[in-house]
N, CA, C and O atoms as a Tripos MOL2 file, in Angstrom:
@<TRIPOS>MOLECULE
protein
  248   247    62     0     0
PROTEIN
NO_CHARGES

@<TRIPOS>ATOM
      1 N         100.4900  129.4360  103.8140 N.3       1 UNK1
      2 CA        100.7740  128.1210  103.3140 C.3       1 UNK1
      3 C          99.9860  127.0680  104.0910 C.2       1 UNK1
      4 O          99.6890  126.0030  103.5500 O.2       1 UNK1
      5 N          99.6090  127.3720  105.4710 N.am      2 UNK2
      6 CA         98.9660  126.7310  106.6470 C.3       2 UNK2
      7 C          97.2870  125.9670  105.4410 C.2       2 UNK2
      8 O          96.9790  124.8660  104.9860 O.2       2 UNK2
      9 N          96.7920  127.1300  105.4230 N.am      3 UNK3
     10 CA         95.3480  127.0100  104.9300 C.3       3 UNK3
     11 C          95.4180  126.4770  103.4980 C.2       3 UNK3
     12 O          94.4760  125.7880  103.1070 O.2       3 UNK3
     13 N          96.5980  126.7670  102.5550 N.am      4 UNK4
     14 CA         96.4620  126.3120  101.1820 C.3       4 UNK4
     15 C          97.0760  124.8960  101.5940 C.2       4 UNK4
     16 O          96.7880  124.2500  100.5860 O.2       4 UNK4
     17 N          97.6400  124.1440  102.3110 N.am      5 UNK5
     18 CA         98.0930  123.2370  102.0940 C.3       5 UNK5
     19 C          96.9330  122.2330  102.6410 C.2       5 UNK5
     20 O          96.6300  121.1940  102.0540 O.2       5 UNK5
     21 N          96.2910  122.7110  103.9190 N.am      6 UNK6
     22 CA         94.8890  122.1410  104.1280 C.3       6 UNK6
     23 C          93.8770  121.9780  103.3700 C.2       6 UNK6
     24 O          93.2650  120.9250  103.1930 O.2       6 UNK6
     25 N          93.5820  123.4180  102.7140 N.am      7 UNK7
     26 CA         92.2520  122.8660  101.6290 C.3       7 UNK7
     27 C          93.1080  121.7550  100.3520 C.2       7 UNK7
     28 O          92.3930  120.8040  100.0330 O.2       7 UNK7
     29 N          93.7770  121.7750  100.0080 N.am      8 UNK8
     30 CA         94.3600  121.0130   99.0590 C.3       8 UNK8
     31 C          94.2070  119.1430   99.7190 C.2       8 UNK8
     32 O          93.6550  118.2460   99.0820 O.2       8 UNK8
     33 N          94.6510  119.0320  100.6580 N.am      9 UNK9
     34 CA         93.9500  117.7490  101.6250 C.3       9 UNK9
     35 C          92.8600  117.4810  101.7150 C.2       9 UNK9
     36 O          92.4590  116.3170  101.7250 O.2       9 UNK9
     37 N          91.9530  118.7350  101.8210 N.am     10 UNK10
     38 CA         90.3760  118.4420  101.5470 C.3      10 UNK10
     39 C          90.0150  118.1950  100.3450 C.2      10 UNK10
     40 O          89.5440  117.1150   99.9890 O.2      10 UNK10
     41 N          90.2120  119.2210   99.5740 N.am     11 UNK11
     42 CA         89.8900  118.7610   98.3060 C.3      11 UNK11
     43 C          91.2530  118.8770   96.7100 C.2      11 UNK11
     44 O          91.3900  119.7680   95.8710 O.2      11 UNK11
     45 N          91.9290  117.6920   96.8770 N.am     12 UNK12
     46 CA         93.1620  117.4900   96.4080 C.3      12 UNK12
     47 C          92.6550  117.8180   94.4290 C.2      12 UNK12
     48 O          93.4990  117.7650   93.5350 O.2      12 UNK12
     49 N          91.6420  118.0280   94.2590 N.am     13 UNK13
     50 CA         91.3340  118.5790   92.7300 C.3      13 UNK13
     51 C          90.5420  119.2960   92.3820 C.2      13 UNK13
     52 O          89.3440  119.0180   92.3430 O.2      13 UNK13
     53 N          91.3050  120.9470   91.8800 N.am     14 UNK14
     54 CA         90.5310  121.3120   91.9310 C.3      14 UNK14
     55 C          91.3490  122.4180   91.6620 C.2      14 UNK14
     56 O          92.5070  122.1970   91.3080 O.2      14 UNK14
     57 N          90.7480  124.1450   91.8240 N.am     15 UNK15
     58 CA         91.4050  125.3020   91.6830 C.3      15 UNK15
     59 C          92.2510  125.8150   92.8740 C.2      15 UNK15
     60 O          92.8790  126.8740   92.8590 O.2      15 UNK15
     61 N          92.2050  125.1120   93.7080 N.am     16 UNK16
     62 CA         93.1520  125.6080   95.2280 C.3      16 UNK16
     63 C          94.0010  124.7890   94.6350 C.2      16 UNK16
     64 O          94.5620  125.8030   94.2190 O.2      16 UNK16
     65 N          94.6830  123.8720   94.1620 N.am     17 UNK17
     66 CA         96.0720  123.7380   93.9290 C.3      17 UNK17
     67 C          96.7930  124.3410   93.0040 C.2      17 UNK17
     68 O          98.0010  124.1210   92.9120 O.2      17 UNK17
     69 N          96.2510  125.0500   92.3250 N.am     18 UNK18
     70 CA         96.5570  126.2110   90.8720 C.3      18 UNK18
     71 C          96.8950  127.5060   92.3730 C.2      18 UNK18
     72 O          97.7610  128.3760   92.2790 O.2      18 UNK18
     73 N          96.2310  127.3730   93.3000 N.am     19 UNK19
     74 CA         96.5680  128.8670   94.4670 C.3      19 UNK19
     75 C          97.6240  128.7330   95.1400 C.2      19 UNK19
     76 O          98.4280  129.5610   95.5660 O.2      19 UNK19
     77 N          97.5250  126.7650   95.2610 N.am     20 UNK20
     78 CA         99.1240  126.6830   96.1900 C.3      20 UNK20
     79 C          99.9080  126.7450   95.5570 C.2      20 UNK20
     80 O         101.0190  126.8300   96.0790 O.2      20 UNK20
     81 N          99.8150  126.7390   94.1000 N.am     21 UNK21
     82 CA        100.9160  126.6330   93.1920 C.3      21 UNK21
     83 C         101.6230  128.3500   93.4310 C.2      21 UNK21
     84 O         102.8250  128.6110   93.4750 O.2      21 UNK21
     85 N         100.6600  129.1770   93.5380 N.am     22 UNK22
     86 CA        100.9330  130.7910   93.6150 C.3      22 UNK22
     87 C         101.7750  131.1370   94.4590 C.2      22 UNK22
     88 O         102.7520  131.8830   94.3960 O.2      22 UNK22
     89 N         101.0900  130.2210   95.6880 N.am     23 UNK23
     90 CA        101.6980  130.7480   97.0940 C.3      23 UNK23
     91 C         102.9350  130.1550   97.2910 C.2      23 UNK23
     92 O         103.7200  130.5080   98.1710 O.2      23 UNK23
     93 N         103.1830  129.0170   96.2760 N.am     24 UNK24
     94 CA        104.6500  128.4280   96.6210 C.3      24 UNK24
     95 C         105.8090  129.5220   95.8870 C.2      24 UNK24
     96 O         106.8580  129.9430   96.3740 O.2      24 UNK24
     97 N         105.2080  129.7990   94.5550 N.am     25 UNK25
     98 CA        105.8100  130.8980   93.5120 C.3      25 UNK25
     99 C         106.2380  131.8840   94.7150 C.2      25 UNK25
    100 O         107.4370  132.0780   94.9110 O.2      25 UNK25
    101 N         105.2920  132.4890   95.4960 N.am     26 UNK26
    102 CA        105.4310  133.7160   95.7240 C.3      26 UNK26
    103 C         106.3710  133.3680   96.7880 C.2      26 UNK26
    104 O         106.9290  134.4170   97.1120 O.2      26 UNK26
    105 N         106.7830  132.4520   97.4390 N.am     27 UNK27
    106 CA        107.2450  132.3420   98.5030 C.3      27 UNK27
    107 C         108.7780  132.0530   98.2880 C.2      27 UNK27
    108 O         109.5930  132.1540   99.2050 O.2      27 UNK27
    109 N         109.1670  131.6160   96.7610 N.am     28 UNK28
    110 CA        110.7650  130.8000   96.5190 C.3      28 UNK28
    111 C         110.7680  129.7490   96.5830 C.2      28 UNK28
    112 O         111.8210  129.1440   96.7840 O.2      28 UNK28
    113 N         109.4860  129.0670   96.4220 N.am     29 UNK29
    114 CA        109.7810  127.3670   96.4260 C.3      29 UNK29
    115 C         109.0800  126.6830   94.8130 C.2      29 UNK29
    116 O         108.0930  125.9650   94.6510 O.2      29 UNK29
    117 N         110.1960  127.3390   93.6500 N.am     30 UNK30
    118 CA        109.4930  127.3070   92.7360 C.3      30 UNK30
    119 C         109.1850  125.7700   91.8170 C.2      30 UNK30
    120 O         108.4620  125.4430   90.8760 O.2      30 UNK30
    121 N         110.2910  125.0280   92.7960 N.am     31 UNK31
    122 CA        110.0400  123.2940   92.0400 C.3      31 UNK31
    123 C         108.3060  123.2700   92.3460 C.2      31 UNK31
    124 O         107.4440  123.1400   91.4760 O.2      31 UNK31
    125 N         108.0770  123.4290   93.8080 N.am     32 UNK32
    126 CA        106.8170  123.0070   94.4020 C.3      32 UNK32
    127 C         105.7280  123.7610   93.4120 C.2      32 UNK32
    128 O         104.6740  123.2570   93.0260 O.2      32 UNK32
    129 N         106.2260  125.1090   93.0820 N.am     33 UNK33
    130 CA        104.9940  125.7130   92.3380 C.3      33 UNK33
    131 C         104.8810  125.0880   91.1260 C.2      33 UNK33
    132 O         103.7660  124.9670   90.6200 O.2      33 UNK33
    133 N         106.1040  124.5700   90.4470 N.am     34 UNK34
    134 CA        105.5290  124.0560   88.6480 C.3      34 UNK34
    135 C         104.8840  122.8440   89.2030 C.2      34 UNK34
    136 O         103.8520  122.4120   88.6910 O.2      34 UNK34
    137 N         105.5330  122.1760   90.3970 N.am     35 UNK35
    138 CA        104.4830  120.7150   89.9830 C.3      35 UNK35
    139 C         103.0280  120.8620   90.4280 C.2      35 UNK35
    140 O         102.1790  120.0390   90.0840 O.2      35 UNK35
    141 N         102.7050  122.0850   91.3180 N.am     36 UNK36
    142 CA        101.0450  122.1830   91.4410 C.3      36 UNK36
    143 C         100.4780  123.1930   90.0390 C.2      36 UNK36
    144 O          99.2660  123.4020   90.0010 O.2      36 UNK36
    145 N         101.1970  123.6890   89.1210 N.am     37 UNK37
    146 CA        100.8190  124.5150   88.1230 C.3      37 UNK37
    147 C         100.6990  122.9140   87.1610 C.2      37 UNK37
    148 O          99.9660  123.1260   86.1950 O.2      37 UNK37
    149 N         101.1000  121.7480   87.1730 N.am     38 UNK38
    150 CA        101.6090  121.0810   86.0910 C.3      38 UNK38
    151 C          99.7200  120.0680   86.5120 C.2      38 UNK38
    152 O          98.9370  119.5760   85.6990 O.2      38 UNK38
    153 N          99.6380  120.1160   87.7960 N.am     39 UNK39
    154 CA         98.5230  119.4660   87.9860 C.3      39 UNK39
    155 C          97.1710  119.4810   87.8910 C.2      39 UNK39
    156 O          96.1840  118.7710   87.6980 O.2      39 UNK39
    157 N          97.7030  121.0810   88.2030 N.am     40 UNK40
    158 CA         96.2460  121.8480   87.7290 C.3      40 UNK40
    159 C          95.7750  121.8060   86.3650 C.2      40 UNK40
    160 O          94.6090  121.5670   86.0520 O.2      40 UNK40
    161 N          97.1470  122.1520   85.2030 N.am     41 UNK41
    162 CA         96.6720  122.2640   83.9220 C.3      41 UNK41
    163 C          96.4170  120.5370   83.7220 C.2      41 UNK41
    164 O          95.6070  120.4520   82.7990 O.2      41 UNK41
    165 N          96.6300  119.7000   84.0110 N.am     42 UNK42
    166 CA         95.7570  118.3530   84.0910 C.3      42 UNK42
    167 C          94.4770  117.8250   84.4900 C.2      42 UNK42
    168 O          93.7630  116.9490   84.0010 O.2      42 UNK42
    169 N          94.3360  118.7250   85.7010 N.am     43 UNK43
    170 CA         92.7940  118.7350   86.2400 C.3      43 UNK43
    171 C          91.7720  119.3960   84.9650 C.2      43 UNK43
    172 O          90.9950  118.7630   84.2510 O.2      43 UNK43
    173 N          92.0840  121.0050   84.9490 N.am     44 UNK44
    174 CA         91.5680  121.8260   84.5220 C.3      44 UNK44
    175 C          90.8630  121.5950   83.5300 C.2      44 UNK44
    176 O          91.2430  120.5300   83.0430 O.2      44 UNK44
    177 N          89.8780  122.1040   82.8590 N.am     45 UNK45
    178 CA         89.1300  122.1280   81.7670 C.3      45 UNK45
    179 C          88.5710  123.6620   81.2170 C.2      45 UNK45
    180 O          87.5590  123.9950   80.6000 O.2      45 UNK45
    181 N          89.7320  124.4110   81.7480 N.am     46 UNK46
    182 CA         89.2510  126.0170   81.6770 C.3      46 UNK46
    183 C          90.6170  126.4520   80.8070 C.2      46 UNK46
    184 O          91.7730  126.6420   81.1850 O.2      46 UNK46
    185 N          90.0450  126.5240   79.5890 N.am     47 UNK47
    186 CA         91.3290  126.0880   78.4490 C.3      47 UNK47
    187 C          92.5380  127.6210   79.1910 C.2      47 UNK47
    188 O          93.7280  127.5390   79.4930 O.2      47 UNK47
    189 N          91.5800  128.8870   79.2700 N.am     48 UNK48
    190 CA         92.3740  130.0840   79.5420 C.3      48 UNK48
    191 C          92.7170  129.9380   80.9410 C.2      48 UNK48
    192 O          93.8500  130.4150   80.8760 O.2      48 UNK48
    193 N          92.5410  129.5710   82.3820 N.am     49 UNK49
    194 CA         93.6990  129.1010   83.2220 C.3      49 UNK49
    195 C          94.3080  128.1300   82.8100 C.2      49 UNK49
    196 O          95.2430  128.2200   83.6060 O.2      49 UNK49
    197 N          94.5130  127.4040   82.3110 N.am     50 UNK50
    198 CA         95.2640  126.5540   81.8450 C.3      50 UNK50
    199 C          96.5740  127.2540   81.1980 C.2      50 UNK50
    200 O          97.7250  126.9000   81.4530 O.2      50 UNK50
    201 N          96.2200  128.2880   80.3340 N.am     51 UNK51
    202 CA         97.0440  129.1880   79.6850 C.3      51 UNK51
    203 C          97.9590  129.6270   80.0010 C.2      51 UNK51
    204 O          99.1480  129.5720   79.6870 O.2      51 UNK51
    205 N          97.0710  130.3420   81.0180 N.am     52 UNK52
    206 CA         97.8080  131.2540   82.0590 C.3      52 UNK52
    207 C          98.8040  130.4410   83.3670 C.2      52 UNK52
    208 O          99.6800  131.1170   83.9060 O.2      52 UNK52
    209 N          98.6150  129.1650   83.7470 N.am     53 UNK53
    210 CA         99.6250  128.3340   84.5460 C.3      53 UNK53
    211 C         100.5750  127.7230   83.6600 C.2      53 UNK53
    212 O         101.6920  127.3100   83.9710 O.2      53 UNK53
    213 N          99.9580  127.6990   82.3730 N.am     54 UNK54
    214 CA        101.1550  127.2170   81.7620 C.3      54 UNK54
    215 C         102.2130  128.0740   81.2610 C.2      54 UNK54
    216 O         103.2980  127.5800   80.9520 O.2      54 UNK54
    217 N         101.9860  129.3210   81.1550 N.am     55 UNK55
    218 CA        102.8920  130.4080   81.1070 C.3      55 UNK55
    219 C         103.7090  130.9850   82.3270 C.2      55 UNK55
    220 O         104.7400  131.6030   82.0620 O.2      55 UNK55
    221 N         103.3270  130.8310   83.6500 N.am     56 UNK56
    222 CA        103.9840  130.5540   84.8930 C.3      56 UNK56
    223 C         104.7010  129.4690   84.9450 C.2      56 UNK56
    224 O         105.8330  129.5380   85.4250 O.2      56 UNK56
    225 N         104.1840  128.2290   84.4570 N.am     57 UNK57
    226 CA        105.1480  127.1850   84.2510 C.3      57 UNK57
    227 C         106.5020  127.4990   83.4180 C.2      57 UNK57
    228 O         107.6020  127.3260   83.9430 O.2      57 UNK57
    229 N         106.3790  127.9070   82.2660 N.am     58 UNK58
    230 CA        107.3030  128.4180   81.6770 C.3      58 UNK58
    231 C         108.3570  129.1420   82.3260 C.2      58 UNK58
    232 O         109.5130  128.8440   82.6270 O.2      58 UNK58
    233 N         107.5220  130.3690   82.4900 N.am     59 UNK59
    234 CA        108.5050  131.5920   83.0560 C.3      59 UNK59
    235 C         109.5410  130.7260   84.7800 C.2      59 UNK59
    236 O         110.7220  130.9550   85.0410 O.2      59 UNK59
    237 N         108.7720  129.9750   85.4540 N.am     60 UNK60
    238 CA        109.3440  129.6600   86.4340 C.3      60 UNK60
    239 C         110.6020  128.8500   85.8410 C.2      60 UNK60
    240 O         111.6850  129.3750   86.1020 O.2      60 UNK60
    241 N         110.6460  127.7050   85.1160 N.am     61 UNK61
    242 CA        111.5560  126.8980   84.7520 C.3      61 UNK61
    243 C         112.6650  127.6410   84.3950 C.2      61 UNK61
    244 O         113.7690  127.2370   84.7580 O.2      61 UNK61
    245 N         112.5330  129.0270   83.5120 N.am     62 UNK62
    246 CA        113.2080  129.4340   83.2560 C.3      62 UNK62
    247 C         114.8260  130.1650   84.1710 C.2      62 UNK62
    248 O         115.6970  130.7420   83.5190 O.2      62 UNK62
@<TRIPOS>BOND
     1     1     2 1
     2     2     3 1
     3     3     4 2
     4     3     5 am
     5     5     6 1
     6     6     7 1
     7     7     8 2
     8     7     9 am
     9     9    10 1
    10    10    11 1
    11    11    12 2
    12    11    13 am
    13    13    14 1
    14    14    15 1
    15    15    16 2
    16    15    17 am
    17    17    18 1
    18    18    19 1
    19    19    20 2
    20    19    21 am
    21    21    22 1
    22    22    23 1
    23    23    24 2
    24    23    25 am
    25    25    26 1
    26    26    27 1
    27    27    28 2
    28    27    29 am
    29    29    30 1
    30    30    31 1
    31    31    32 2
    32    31    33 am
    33    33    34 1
    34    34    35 1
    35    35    36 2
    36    35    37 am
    37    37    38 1
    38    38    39 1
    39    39    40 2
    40    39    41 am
    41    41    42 1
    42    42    43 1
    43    43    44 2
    44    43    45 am
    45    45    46 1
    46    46    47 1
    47    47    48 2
    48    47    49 am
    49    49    50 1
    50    50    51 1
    51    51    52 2
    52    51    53 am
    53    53    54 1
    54    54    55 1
    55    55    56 2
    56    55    57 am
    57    57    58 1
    58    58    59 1
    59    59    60 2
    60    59    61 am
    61    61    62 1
    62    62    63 1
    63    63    64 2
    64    63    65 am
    65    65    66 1
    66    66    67 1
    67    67    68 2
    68    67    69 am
    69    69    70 1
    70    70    71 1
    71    71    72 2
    72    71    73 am
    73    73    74 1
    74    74    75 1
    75    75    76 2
    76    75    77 am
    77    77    78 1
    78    78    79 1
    79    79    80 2
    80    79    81 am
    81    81    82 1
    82    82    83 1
    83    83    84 2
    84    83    85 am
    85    85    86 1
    86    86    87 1
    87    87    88 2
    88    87    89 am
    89    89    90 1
    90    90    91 1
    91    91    92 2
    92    91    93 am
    93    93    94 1
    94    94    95 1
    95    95    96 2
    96    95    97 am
    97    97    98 1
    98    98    99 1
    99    99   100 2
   100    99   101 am
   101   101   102 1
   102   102   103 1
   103   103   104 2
   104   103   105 am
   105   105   106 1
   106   106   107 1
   107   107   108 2
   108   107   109 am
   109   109   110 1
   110   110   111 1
   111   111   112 2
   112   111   113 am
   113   113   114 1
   114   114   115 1
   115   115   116 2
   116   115   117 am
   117   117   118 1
   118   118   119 1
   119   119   120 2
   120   119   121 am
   121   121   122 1
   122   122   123 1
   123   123   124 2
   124   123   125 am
   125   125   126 1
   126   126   127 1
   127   127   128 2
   128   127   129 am
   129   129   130 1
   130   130   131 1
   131   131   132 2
   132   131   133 am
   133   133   134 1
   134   134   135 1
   135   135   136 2
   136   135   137 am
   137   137   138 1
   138   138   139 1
   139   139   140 2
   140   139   141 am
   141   141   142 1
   142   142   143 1
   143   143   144 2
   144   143   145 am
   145   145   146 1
   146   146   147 1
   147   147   148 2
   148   147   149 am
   149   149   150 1
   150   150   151 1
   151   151   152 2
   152   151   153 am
   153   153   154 1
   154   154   155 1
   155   155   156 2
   156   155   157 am
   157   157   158 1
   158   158   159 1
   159   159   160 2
   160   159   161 am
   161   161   162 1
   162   162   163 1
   163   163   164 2
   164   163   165 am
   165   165   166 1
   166   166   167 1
   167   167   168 2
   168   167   169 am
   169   169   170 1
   170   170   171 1
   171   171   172 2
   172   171   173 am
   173   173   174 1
   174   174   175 1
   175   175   176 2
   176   175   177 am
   177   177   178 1
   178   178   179 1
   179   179   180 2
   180   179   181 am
   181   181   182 1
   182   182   183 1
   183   183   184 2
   184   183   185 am
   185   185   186 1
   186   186   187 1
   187   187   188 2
   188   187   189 am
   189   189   190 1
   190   190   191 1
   191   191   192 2
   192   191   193 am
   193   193   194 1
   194   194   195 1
   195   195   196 2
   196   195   197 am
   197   197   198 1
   198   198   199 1
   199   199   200 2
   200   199   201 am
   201   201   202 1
   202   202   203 1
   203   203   204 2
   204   203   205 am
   205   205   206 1
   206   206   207 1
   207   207   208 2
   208   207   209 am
   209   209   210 1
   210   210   211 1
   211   211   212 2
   212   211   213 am
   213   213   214 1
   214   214   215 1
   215   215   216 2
   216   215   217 am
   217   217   218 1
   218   218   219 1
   219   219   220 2
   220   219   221 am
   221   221   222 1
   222   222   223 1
   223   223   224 2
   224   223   225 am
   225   225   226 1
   226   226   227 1
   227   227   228 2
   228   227   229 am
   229   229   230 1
   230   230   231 1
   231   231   232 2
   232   231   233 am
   233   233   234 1
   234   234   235 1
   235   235   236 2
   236   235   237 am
   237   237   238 1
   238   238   239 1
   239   239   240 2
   240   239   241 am
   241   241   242 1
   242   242   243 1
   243   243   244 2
   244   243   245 am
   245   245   246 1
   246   246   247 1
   247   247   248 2
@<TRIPOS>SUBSTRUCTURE
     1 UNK1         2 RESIDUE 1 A UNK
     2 UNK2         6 RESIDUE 1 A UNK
     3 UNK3        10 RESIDUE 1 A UNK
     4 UNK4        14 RESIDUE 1 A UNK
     5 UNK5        18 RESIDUE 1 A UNK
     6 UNK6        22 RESIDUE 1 A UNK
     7 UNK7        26 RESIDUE 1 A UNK
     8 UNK8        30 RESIDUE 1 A UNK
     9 UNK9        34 RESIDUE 1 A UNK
    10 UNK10       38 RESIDUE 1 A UNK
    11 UNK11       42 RESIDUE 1 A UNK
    12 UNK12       46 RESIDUE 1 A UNK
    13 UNK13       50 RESIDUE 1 A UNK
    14 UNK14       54 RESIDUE 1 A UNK
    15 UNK15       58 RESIDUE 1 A UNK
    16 UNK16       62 RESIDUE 1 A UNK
    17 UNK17       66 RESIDUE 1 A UNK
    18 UNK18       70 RESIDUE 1 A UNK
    19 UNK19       74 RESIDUE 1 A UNK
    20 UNK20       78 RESIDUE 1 A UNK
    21 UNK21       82 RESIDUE 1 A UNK
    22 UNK22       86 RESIDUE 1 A UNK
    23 UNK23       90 RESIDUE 1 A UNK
    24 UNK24       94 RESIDUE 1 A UNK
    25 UNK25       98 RESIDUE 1 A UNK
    26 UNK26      102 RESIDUE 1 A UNK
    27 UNK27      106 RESIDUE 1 A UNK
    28 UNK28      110 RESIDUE 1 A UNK
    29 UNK29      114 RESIDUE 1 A UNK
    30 UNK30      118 RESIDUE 1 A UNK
    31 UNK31      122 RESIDUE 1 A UNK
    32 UNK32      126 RESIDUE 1 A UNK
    33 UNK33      130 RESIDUE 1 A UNK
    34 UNK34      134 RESIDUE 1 A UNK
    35 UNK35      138 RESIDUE 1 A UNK
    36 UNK36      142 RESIDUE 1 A UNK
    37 UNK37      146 RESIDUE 1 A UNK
    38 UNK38      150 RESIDUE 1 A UNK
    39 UNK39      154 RESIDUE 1 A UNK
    40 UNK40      158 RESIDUE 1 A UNK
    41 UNK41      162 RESIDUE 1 A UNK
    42 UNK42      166 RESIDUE 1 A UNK
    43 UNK43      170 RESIDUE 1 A UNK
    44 UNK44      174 RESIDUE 1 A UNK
    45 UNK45      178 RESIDUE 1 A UNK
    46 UNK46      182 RESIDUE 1 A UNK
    47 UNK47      186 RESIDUE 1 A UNK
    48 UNK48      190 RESIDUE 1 A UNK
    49 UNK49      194 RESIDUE 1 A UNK
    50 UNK50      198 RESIDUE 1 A UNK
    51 UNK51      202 RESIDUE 1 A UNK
    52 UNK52      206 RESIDUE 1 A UNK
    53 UNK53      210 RESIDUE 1 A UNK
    54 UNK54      214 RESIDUE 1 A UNK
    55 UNK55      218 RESIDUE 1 A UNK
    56 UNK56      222 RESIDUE 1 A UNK
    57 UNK57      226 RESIDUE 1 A UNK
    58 UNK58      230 RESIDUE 1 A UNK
    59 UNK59      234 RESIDUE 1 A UNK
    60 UNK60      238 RESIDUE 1 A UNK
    61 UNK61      242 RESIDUE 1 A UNK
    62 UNK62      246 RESIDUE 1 A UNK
């Protein structure tokens, strides 16, 4: 979480916050993961990750 939360400070747009979004998932901190999955599919312009976080978005809310 050390290093994803750093590069995300460096560069706050971009595909490392779609990773911190992972690492928050994977960890039990799943508010934190939809709102970096919710940012990414805002950044993004890669229609199929987009897809695919938005289907993690889903499944997490659930």
């Amino acid at each position: 979480m050390f290093a994803c939360k750093k590069a995300v400070k460096i560069a706050p747009e971009g595909s490392i916050i779609g990773s911190r979004g992972l690492a928050w998932a994977l960890t039990g901190d799943f508010s934190r993961a939809i709102q970096d999955f919710e940012l990414f599919i805002k950044w993004s312009d890669d229609d199929e990750e987009k897809a695919q976080q938005q289907g993690w978005v889903y499944t997490l809310k659930k």
